[in-house]
C-alpha positions as semicolon CSV with decimal commas, in nm:
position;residue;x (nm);y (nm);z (nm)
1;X;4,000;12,200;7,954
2;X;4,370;12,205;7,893
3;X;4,533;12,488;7,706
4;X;4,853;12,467;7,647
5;X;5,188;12,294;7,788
6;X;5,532;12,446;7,804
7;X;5,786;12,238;7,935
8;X;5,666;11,997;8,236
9;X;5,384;12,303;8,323
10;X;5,023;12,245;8,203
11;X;4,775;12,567;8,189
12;X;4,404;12,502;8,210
13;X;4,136;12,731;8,222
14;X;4,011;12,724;8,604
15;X;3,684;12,691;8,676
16;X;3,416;12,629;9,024
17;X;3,567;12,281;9,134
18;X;3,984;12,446;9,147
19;X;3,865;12,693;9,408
20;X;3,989;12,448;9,692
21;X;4,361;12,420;9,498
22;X;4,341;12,830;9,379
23;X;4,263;12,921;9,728
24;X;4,544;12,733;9,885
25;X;4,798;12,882;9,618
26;X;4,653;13,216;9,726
27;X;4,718;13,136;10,101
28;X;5,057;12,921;10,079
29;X;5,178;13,259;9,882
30;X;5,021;13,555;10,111
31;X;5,162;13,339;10,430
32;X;5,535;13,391;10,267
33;X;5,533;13,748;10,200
34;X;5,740;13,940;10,435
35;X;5,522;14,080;10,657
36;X;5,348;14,051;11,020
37;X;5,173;13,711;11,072
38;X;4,890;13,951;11,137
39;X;4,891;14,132;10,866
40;X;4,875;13,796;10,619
41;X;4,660;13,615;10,842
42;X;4,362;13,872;10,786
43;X;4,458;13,916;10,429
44;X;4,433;13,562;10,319
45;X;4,010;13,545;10,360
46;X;4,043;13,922;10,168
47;X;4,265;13,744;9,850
48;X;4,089;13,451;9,833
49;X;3,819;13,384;9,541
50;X;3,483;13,228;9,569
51;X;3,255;13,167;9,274
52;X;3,155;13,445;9,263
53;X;3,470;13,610;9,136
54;X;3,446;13,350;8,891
55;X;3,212;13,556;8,702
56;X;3,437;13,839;8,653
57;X;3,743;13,686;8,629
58;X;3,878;13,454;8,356
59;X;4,154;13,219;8,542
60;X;4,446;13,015;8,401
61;X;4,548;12,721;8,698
62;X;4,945;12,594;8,650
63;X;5,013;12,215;8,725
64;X;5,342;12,077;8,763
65;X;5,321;11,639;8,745
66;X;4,919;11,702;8,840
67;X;4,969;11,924;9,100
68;X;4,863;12,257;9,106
69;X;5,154;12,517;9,144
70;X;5,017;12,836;9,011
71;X;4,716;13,073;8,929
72;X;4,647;13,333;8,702
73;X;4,324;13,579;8,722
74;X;4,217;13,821;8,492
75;X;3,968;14,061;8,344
76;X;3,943;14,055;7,951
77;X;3,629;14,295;8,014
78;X;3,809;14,584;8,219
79;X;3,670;14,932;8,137
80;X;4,003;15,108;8,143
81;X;4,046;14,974;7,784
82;X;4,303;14,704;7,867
83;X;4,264;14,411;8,033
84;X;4,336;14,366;8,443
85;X;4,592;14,084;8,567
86;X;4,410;14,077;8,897
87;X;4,600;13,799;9,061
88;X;4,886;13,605;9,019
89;X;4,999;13,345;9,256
90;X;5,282;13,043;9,290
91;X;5,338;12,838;9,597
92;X;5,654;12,962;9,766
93;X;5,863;12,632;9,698
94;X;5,818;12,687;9,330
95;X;5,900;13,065;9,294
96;X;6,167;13,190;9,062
97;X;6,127;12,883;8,864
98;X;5,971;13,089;8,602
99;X;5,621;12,990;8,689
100;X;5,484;13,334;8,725
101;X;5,661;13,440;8,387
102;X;5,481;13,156;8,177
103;X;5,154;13,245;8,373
104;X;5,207;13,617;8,340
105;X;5,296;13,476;7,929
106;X;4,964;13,293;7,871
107;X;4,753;13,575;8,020
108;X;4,911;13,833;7,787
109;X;4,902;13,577;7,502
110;X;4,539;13,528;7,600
111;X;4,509;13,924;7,553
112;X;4,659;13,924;7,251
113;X;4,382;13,664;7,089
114;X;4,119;13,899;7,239
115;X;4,244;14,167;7,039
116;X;4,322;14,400;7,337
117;X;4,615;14,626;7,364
118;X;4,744;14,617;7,689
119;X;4,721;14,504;8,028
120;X;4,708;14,662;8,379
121;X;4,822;14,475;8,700
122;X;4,815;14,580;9,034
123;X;5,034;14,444;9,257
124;X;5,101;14,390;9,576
125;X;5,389;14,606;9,737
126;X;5,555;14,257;9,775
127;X;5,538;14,176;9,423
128;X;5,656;14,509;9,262
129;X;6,011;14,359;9,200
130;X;5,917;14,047;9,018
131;X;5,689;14,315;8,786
132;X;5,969;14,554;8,734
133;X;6,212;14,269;8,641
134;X;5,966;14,132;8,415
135;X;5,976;14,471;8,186
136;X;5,629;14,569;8,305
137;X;5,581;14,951;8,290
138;X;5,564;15,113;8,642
139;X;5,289;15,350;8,624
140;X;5,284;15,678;8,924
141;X;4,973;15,722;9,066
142;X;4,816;16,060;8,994
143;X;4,592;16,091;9,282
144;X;4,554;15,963;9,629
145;X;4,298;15,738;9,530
146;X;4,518;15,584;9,279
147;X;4,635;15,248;9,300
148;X;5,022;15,286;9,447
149;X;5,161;14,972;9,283
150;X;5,041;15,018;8,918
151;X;5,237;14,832;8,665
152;X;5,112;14,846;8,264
153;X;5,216;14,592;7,933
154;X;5,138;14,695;7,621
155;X;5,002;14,406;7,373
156;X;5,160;14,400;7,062
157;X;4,849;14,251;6,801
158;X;4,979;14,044;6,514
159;X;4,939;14,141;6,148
């Protein structure tokens, strides 16, 4: 199912039979954040989705001329009473091409139609800087089971 296109990007909703292209966004990105080998290498199999995550989250895949490029997932049913970006992924040759903007755009647009207010992400310590330029409100934790990287967008609802 396609959704939209902007430019030479094409968003479809992701479903069972992307998991092979998500997945390798996932890992491509994780494997270029600047960190130990290590570290990434056991946190790919943790950031990866299976179908089961499928069932929670809704997902938006970004092609560039057929190719996947970029993913989107999110949680229109969080309890917080916003929505949850939960992941948001482009493969390291394509960053700051404004991929992640028009994802981060059709997930809050996507919000917006489900007549929610706002949206929650947590990020990775790697990614607070693309949130923070993107004029995403950086939340403190209140607690030390808080999430450290919070970041919050409210959802302005049309008339």
């Amino acid at each position: 199912m396609r959704l939209a296109k902007t430019s030479n990007l094409l968003f479809s909703k992701g479903t069972a039979a992307d998991l092979p292209a998500i997945n390798r966004i996932v890992s491509s990105a994780v494997m270029s954040w600047p960190m130990a080998e290590r570290v990434k290498r056991l946190s790919v199999p943790v950031l990866c989705y299976d179908a089961t995550d499928l069932t929670q989250f809704d997902v938006f895949v970004c092609e560039r001329l057929g190719h996947p490029i970029g993913v989107a997932l999110f949680d229109l049913r969080h309890d917080q009473g916003a929505a949850l970006l939960h992941g948001l992924y482009v493969l390291p040759i394509i960053q700051n091409q404004g991929v992640g903007n028009a994802l981060m755009t059709a997930v809050f647009d996507a919000v917006r139609q489900q007549g929610i207010g706002g949206a929650w992400v947590r990020s990775e310590r790697v990614s607070t800087q693309f949130f923070a330029q993107a004029q995403l409100e950086r939340v403190s934790p209140r607690g030390p089971d808080d999430y450290p990287n919070l970041f919050f967008k409210a959802i302005a609802q049309a008339p």
